[in-house]
C-alpha positions in Angstrom: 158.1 57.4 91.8 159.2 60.4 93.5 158.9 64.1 93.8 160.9 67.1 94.9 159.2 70.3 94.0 159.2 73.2 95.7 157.1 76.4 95.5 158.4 79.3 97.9 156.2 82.9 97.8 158.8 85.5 99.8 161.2 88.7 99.5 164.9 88.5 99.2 166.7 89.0 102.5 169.7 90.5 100.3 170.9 91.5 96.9 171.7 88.6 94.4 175.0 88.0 94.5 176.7 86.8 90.8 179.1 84.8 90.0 180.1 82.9 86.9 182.0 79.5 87.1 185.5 78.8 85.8 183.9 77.6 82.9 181.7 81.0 82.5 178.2 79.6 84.0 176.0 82.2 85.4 175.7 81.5 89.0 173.6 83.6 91.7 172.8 83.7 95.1 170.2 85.1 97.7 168.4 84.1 100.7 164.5 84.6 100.5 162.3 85.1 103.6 158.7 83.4 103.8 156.2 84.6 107.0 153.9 83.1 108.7 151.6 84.9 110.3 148.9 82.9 113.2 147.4 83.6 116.0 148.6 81.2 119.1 145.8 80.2 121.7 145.9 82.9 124.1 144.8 85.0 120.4 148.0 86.7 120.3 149.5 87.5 116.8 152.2 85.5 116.4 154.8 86.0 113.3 157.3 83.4 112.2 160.0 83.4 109.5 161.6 81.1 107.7 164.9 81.9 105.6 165.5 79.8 102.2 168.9 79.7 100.4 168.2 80.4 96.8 170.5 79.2 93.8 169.5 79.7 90.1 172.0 78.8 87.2 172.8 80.1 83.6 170.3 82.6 82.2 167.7 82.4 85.4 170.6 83.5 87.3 171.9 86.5 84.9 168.3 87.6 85.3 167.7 87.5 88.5 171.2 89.2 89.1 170.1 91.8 86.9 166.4 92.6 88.2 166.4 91.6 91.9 167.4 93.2 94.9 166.8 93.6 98.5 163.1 93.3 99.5 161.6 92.2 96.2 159.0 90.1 96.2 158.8 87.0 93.9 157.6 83.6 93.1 159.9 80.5 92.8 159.8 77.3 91.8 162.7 74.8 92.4 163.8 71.5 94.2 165.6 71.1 97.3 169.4 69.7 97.3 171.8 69.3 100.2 175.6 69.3 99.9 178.5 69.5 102.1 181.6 71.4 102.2 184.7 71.8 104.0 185.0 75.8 105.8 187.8 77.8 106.4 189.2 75.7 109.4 188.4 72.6 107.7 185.1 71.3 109.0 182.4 69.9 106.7 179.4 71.8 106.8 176.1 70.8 105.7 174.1 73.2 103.6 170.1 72.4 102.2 169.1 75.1 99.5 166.5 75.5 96.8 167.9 75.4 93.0 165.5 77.1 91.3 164.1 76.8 87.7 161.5 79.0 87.4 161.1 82.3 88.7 158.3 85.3 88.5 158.6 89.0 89.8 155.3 89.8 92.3 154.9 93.5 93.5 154.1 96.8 92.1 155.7 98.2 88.9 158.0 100.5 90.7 159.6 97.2 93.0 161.3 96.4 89.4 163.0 99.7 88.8 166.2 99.6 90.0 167.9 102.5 91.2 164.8 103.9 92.2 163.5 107.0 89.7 162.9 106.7 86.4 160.1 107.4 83.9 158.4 104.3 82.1 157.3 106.0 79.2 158.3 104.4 76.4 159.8 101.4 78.2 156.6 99.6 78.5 158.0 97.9 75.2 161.6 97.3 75.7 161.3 94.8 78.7 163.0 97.3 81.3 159.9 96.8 83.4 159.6 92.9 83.9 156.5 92.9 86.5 154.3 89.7 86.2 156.6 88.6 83.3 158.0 84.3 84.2 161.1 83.2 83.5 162.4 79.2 83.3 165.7 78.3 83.7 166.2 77.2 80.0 165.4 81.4 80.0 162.3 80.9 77.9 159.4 84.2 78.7 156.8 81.4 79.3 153.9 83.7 79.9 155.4 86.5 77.0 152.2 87.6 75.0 152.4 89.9 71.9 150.2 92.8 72.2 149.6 94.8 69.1 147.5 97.0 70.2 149.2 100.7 69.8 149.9 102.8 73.4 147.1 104.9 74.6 147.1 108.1 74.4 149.7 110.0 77.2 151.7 106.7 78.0 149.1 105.3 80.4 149.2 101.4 81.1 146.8 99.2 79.0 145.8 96.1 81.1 147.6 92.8 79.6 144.9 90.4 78.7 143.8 88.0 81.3 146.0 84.3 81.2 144.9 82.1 83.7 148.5 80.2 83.5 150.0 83.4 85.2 148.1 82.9 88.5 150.0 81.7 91.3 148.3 78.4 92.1 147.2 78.6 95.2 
């Protein structure tokens, strides 16, 4: 038996960048940062970063080139594939990236808002916002409850209820 699974907790190092295959497959791209943060043992802070490839297909990557940018913070779940390929001048290059399959948005409500401003009264409903919402690569809201509890008064936030499947596990 074997296992490749990786779980990566970071911010994107750049916007997405879409694309869609000759046969009209989503594709996107992005580099995601992860830091480590130690102290070495003279008990200076020490700060090291790593820098993943990301690539997510079909509807994971139409979402992610719709709601991600520069900076965001998210959640991925994936598996690790190398692959080669021939540059410009002809030398083969060697490339090891995460494909990822699952995906969730971490951060405050206003990291999701693209384009900065913007009211969310009555968008809580719509799914403009997708804050702590998961998405699979088969594009399936895995952690989508219905609430029909009617808005509060003045468009304040009602606190979803409490799923222990949307904690990170760690």
């Amino acid at each position: 038996m074997s296992v490749n699974k990786v779980i990566l907790v970071g911010n994107l190092g750049k916007d997405p960048e879409l694309r869609y295959t000759p046969s009209g497959t989503a594709v996107t791209t992005f580099s995601l940062a992860t830091t480590e943060r130690y102290k070495d043992r003279d008990g200076n802070k020490q700060t090291k970063t790593e820098w993943h490839n990301i690539v997510a297909w079909r509807q994971l990557a139409e979402i992610c080139g719709k709601y991600l940018h520069k900076g965001k913070q998210i959640y991925i779940e994936g598996k690790i594939q190398n692959r080669s390929y021939d540059d410009r001048d002809g030398n083969k290059r060697y490339i090891s990236e995460v494909v990822m399959n699952e995906m969730q948005m971490l951060g405050s409500r206003d990291d999701n808002q693209q384009g900065g401003g913007g009211s969310y009264a009555g968008s809580q409903n719509q799914n403009q916002n997708q804050g702590g919402q998961s998405y699979n690569q088969g594009g399936q809201n895995q952690n989508a409850q219905s609430n029909n509890s009617a808005p509060q008064q003045g468009g304040s936030f009602e606190e979803p209820v409490f799923n222990p499947d949307d904690e990170i596990p760690f």
